[in-house]
C-alpha positions as CSV (number, residue, x, y, z in Angstrom):
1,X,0.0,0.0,0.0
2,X,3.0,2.6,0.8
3,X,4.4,1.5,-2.9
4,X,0.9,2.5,-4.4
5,X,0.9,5.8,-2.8
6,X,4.5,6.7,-3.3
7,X,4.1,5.7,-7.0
8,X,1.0,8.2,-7.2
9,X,3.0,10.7,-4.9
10,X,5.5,10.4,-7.8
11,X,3.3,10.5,-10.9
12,X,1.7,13.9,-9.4
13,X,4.6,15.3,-8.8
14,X,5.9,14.8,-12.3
15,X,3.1,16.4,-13.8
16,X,3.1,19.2,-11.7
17,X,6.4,19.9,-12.6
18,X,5.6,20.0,-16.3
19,X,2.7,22.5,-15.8
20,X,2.7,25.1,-18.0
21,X,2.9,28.5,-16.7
22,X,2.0,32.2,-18.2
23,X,2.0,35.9,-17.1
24,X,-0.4,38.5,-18.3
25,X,-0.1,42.0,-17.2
26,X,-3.8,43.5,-16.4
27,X,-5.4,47.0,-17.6
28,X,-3.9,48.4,-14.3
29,X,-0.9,47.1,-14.7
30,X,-0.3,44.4,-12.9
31,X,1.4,41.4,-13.7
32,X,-0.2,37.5,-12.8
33,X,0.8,34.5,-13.4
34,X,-1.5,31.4,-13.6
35,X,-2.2,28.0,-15.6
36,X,-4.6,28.9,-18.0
37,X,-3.3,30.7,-20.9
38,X,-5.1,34.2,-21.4
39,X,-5.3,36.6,-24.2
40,X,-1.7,38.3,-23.9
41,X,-0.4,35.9,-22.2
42,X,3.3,34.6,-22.7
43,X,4.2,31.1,-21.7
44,X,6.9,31.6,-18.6
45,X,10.0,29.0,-19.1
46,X,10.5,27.3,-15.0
47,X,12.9,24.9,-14.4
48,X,13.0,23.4,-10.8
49,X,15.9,24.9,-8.8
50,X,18.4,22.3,-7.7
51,X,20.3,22.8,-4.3
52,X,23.9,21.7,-4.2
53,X,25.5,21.0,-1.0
54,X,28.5,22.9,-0.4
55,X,31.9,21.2,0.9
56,X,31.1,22.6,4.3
57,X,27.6,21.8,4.1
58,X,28.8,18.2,3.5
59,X,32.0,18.1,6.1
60,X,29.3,19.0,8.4
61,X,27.2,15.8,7.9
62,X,29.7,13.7,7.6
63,X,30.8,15.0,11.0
64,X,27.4,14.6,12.8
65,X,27.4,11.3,11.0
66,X,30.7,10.2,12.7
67,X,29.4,11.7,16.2
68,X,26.3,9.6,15.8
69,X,28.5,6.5,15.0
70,X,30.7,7.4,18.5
71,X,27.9,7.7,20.1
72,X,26.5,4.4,19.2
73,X,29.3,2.7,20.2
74,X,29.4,4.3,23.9
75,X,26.2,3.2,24.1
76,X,26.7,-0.2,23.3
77,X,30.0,-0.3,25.4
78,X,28.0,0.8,28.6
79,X,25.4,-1.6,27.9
80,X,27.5,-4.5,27.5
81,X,29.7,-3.2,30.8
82,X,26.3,-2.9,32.6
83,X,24.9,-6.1,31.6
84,X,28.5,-7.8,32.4
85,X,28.4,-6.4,35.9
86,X,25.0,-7.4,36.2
87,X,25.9,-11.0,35.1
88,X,28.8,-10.3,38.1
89,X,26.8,-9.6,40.7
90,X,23.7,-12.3,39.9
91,X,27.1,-14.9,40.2
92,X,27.8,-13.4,43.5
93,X,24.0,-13.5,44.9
94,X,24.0,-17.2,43.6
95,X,27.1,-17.8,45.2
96,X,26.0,-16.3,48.4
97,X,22.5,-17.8,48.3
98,X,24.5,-21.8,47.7
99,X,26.3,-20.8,51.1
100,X,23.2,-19.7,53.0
101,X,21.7,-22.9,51.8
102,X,24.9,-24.8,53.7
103,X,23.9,-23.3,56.9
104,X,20.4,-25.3,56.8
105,X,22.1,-28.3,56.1
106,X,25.0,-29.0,57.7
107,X,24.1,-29.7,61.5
108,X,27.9,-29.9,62.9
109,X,30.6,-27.2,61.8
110,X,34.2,-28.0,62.0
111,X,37.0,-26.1,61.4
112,X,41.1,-27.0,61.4
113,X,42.4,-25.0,65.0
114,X,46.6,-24.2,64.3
115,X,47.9,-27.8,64.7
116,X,46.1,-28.9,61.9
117,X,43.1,-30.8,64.1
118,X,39.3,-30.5,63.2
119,X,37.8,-28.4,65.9
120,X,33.8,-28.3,66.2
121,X,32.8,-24.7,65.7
122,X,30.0,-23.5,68.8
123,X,26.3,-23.1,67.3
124,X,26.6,-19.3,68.4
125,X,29.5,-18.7,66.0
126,X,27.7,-20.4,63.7
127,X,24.7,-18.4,63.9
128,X,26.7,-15.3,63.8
129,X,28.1,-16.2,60.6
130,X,25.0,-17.0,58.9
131,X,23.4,-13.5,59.8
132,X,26.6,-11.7,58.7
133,X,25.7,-13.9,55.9
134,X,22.0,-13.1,55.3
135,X,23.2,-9.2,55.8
136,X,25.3,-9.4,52.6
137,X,23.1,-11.2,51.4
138,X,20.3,-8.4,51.7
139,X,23.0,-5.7,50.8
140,X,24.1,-7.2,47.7
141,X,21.1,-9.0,46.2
């Protein structure tokens, strides 16, 4: 449907640009211009005006061209950086979440004391670690 109306937008344009035109002057002396040819009229020669672009005119599009184009790139740069760090930080929560989950269960905690032996960590320390846990968690996440 566009092509239909373009093609007619075309076709009318065309024609209108082969109209002929032709200027009369009146009895009181003033001169008109119109499509239909009148006694004492003379056909007037138009020819559509056609604008060339200067070198500046051109150095400056192809500059705001070139701005767009760096700007396009920033943009996709800072997505992908934002979308990386979001990618980052999901890993982390994951990560966090998995040891949050170990807390529920595991029922003994050990850990190696400076000889080297497995020591049974107290179920207060325990706790304390899972709400400095849950606190990053609610931070971060």
């Amino acid at each position: 449907m566009r092509i239909i109306t373009l093609l007619v937008m075309c076709a009318f344009l065309s024609l209108s640009a082969y109209a002929e035109i032709y200027r009369w002057t009146d009895a009181q002396g003033r001169v008109h211009f119109g499509e239909q040819p009148r006694q004492g009229a003379e056909r007037v020669e138009v020819s559509p005006q056609i604008l060339e672009r200067d070198d500046q005119v051109r150095e400056r599009e192809a500059n705001m061209h070139r701005l767009q184009q760096v700007r396009s790139e920033e943009r996709a740069m800072k997505q992908q950086q934002k979308s990386e760090e979001q990618a980052r930080l999901q890993a982390n929560c994951d990560r966090l979440n998995n040891e949050l989950a170990r807390f529920d269960k595991r029922m003994y905690w050990y850990e190696e004391d400076a000889s080297g032996k497995k020591v049974e960590v107290k179920p207060d320390r325990v706790e304390e670690q899972k709400m400095q846990l849950q606190a990053l968690i609610r931070e971060r996440c």
